[in-house]
N, C-alpha and C positions, 0 to 999 in steps of 0.2 A: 569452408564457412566456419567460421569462428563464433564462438558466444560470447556475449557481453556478459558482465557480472557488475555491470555501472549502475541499474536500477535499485532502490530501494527494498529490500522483503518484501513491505505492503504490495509493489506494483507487481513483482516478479509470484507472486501466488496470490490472485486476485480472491477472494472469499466468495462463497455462495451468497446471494441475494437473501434480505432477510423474508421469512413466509410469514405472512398476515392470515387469519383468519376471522374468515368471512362471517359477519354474523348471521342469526339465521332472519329469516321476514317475520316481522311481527304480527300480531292479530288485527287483522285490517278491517273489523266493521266500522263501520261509520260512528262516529261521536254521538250524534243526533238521534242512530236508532239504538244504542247504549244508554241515554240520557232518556228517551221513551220507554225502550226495555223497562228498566229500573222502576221508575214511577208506575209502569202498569202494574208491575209484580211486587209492588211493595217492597222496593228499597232491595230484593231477592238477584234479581239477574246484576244489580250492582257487584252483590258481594260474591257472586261466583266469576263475575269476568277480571273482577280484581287477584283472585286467585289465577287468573288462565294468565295475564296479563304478568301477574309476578312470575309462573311457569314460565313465560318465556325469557324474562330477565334471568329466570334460573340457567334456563339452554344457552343464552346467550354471554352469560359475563360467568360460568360454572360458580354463582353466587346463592344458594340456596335459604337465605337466612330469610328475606323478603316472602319465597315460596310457602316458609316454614308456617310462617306470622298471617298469612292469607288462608293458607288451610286451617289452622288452629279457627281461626274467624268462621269460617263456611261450616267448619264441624259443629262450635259452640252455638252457628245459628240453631242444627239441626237440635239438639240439645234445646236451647228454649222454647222448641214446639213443645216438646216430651213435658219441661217447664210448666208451659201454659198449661197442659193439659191436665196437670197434678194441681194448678191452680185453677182451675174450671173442677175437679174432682171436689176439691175442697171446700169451695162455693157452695155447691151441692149438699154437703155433706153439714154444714153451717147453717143451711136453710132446713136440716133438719132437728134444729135444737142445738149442737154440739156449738160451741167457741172455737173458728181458728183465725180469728181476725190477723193475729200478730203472725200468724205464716203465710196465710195469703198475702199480707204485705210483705214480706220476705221475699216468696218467691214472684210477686210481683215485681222488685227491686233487682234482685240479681238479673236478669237477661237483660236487662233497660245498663244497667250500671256495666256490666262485665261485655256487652256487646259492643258500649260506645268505647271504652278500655281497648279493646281487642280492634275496633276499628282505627283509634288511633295508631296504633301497634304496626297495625298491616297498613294501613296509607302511608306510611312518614318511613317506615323500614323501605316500601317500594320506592318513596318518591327519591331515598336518598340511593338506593339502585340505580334508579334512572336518572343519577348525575353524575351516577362514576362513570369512570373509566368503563367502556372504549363506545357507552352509548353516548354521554354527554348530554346529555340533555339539561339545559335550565327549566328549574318549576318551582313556584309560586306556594309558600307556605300557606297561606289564607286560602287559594282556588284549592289548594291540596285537605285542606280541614272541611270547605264546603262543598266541594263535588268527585274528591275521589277519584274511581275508576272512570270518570267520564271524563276529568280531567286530564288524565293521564292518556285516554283515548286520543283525546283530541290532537297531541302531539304525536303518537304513536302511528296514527293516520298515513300520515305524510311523512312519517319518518324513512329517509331514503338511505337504504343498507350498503345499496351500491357505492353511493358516496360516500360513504364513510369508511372504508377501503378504498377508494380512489385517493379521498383525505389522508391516508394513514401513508400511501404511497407515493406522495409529490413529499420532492426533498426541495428543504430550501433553498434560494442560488448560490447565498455565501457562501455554505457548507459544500456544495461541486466547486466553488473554484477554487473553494483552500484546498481541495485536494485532488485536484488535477495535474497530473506529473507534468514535468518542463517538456517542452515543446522539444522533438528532436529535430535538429538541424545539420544539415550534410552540410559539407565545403565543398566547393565547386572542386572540382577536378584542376588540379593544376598540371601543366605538365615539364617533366622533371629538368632542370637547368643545368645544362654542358659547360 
């Protein structure tokens, strides 16, 4: 038996198949009890699921910047209780004589002003997350300014992990038949002439 040396390098040492990874499954409540959540809890379970939500954008694209911008948000909420409460202190402490009209309005301003700031921050850092690369997702500047993490839900729902690995794995047909080696072809047998 003899070897041929007729093939091309590419065909004669075929390469390993390239490995995809899988993303992981997203947060799959329901839109609707994300969009209830929120409104019972005053606006509260919005901005923690928007956090859990960038968490998983973080697991999934090793992209932490979105993660980053949604905990700073959930922190700065916890932060404007402590706020309020030094504003309710103060109140108090006015209705006993003393002037602090111009810090009560202060820190009545900073959580109202540095909250919507920080929510712009973490919605629009997420939304641009979830258009990269290898989630894809299209999303809506205007539904991303007014609803958020319930926005983001809604697509996240039905987002199917599986297919987009099956997606990453179908090659196009041009590209197999440009490169499909020539077809081998034997000659008949002839037999030899006296």
């Amino acid at each position: 038996m003899s070897l041929s040396y007729n093939y091309p390098p590419q065909y004669a040492y075929p390469s390993a198949p390239p490995v995809y990874r899988a993303l992981p499954a997203p947060p799959r409540l329901h839109w609707g009890w994300v969009l209830a959540l929120t409104i019972l809890t005053l606006g509260i379970f919005g901005v923690i699921w928007m956090a859990v939500q960038a968490y998983w954008v973080k697991k999934a694209t090793k992209n932490g910047k979105a993660f980053a911008w949604a905990l700073t948000y959930v922190v700065f909420l916890g932060l404007s209780v402590f706020i309020g409460m030094a504003e309710g202190a103060l109140s108090v402490l006015a209705k006993s004589g003393q002037d602090f009209t111009s810090e009560i309005a202060l820190l009545h301003l900073i959580p109202r002003l540095g909250g919507f700031v920080l929510y712009l921050f973490s919605a629009f850092t997420l939304k641009g997350a979830l258009e990269a690369e290898p989630i894809d997702i299209p999303l809506s500047g205007v539904m991303t300014f007014f609803f958020g993490a319930t926005y983001f839900q809604y697509h996240l729902f039905d987002y199917n992990v599986e297919g987009r690995v099956a997606e990453q794995l179908n090659v196009p047909t041009e590209s197999v038949v440009a490169n499909v080696p020539p077809p081998v072809v034997s000659a008949p047998e002839v037999p030899p002439q006296e």
